[in-house]
Structure formats: structure tokens, C-alpha cells
MARLOKE-725216 format. One line per 10 residues: number of its first residue (from 1); their letters; for each residue x, y, z of C-alpha. Coordinates in steps of 0.05 Angstrom, whole numbers, plus 5000, padded with zeros to 4 digits. Layout:
! MARLOKE-725216
NUM = A = X Y Z | ...
This chain:
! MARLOKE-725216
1 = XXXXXXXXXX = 4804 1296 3243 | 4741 1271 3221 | 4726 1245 3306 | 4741 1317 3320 | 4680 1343 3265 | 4631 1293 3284 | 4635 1308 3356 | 4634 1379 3345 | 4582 1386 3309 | 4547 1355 3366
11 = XXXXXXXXXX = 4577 1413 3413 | 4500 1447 3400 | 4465 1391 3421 | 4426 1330 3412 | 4427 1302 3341 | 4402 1248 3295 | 4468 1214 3252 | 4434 1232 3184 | 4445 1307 3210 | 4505 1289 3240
21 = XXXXXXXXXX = 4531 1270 3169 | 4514 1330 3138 | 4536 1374 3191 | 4603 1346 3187 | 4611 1336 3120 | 4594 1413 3111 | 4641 1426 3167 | 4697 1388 3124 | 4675 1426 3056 | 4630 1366 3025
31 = XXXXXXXXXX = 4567 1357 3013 | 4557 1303 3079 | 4607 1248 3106 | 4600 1176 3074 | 4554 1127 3120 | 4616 1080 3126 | 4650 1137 3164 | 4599 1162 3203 | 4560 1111 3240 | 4620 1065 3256
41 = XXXXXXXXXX = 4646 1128 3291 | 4588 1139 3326 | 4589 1064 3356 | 4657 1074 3374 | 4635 1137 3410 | 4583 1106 3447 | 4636 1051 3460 | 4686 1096 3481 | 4629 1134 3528 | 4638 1198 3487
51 = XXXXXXXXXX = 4566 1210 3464 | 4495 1180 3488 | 4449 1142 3433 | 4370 1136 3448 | 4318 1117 3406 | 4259 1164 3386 | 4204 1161 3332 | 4209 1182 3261 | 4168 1229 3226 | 4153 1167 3180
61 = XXXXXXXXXX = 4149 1115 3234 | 4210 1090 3241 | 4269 1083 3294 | 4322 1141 3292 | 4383 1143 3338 | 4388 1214 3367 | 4461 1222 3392 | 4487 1268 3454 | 4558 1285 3478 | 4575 1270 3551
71 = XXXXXXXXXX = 4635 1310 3585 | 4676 1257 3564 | 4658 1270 3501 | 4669 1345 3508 | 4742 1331 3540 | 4758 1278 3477 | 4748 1346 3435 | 4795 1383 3476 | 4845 1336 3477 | 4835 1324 3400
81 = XXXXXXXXXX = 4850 1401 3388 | 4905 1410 3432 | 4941 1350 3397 | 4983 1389 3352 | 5034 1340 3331 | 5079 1345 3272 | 5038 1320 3213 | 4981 1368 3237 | 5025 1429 3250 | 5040 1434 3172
91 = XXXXXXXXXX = 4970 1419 3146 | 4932 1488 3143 | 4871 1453 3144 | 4880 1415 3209 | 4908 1486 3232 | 4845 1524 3209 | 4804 1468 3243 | 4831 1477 3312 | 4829 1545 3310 | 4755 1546 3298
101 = XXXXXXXXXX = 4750 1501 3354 | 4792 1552 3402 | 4735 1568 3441 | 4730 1501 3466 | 4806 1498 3487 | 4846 1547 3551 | 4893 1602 3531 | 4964 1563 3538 | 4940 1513 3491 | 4923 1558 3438
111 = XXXXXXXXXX = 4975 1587 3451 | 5019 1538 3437 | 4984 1519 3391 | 4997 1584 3355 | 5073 1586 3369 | 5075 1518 3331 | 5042 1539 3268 | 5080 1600 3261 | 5153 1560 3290 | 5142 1521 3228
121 = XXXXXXXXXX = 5121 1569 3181 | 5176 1609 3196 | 5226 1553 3178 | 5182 1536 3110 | 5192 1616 3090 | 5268 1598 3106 | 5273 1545 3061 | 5243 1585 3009 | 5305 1641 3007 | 5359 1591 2975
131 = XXXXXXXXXX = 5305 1557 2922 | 5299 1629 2890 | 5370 1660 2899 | 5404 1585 2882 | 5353 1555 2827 | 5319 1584 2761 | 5258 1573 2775 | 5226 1605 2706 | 5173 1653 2704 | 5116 1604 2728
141 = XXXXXXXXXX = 5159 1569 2787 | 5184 1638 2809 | 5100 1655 2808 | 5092 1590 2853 | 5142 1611 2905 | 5118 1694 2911 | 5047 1660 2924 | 5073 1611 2977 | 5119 1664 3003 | 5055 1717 3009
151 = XXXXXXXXXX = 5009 1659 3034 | 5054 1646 3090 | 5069 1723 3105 | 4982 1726 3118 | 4988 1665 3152 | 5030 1701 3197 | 4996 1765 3199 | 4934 1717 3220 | 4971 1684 3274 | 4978 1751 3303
161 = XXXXXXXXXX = 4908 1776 3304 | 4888 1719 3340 | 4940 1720 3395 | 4896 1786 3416 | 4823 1765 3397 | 4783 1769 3464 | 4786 1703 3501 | 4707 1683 3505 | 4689 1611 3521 | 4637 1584 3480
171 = XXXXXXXXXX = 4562 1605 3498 | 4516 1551 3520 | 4477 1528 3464 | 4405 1540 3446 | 4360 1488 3455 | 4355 1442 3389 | 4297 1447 3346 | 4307 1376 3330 | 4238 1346 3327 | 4259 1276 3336
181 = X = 4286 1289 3418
């Protein structure tokens, strides 16, 4: 997950890895990502042939590496959303994470996508109906499994609305304001 955030946030364009790490560390709801996870990913990615380094000046003299996805790049993002494999399909955040990258991806694969999440949903709000008819669950656990039940009851609801949001490809991207390119 964290190749997929670190190349999207380079979906805008051109960037420097210090903005690159707080870009996707916002993106992942912290404050930036760790050094030891960022630029080893990047060196992979210029490995791999996913993103473009070049050097420019600093405001302070020194060397920065300003980083720029290629198409490869681009397709590595596609191919990182659509791969909605077990583990991801019942984590809500790697859910909510491809979905904000839909724009990026065609309408079968979100689709699909979409069928998953709710395919497994529906058997987790299956499961549910025994544990409260066969168990006492006490005041608190009953609580626990009305909140799951209603969280996965908007889940659903969600699922819906975006099965008939307009289907806009992403705009091309302002130019960066990046001094350093």
C-alpha cells in the first residue's frame, strides 16, 4: 500500500522526496512517512523504471532529487488498485484507498472492485445473525455488534452511490509550483 501512496502522490507532478514524504504520510493519516520507507522506495522506483530522479539546486545550496512518474509508473498504480486480493478486500482502509484512486482505474475494474467489497461484506453481516441470536453477548458486546452491523449497512449504502457517481477520468494536473524543477 505504501508503493501505491508514494506514487500517487506523484500523480500531480514533479516532486522533491522530502515532499514526497509528507504527501504520503498525510495521504496515510500521519504526520509524513519514515525516511527508511521512503527513499528505498524511491530507488526501487527508479530501478523498476516507475519514476524519473534528476538533480536540481536547493534553496540552501545543496543537491535535491526531484522525482517524476513515467507511464510505467502510471500503469504500476493501476495495476496496484485493481489488485483486490483477499487480505485487501476486508481491510476498509485499503478499500477506501482504491476508491480514492478510481479515477485512475476503467469502469469494470471498479466495478469489480465494488462487487468484492460488498460480496464480502455481505457474508461478514451473515456471520453476525447467529453470534446475536446463539450467544449472550451482554449489554456492551451486543453494543459492539449493532455498530458493526450499522457500519457495514453504510458501507453498503456507500457501495451503491458510487456504482452511479459520473465516470470522469482524472484532469491533467496543473503545473507544480515546485521551485526546485
Amino acid at each position: 500500500m505504501n508503493d501505491l501512496l508514494i506514487l500517487a502522490a506523484l500523480l500531480e507532478g514533479p516532486k522533491h522526496g522530502y515532499a514526497l514524504k509528507k504527501q504520503a504520510g498525510l495521504i496515510s493519516g500521519q504526520t509524513d512517512m519514515h525516511n527508511n520507507l521512503i527513499y528505498p522506495s524511491l530507488r526501487r522506483f527508479v530501478d523498476n523504471g516507475w519514476v524519473t530522479r534528476r538533480k536540481t539546486a536547493g534553496k540552501r545550496g545543496q543537491v535535491r532529487h526531484v522525482y517524476s512518474l513515467t507511464p510505467a509508473g502510471r500503469k504500476s498504480i493501476v495495476d496496484q488498485v485493481c489488485d483486490f486480493g483477499e487480505g485487501a478486500i476486508e481491510s476498509a482502509e485499503e478499500f477506501r484507498i482504491r476508491v480514492g484512486f478510481f479515477s485512475t482505474i476503467a469502469a469494470p475494474a471498479r466495478n469489480e472492485i465494488l462487487e468484492k467489497r460488498k460480496a464480502y461484506l455481505l457474508h461478514r453481516a451473515e456471520r453476525f445473525g447467529p453470534l446475536q441470536r446463539e450467544m449472550d453477548l451482554g449489554d456492551y458486546g451486543a453494543e459492539v455488534v449493532r455498530f458493526i452491523q450499522q457500519q457495514i449497512k453504510s458501507e453498503l449504502a456507500w457501495i451503491e452511490r458510487l456504482r452511479h457517481l459520473p465516470s470522469r477520468s482524472r484532469r491533467k494536473p496543473a503545473r507544480s509550483t515546485d521551485k526546485t524543477q
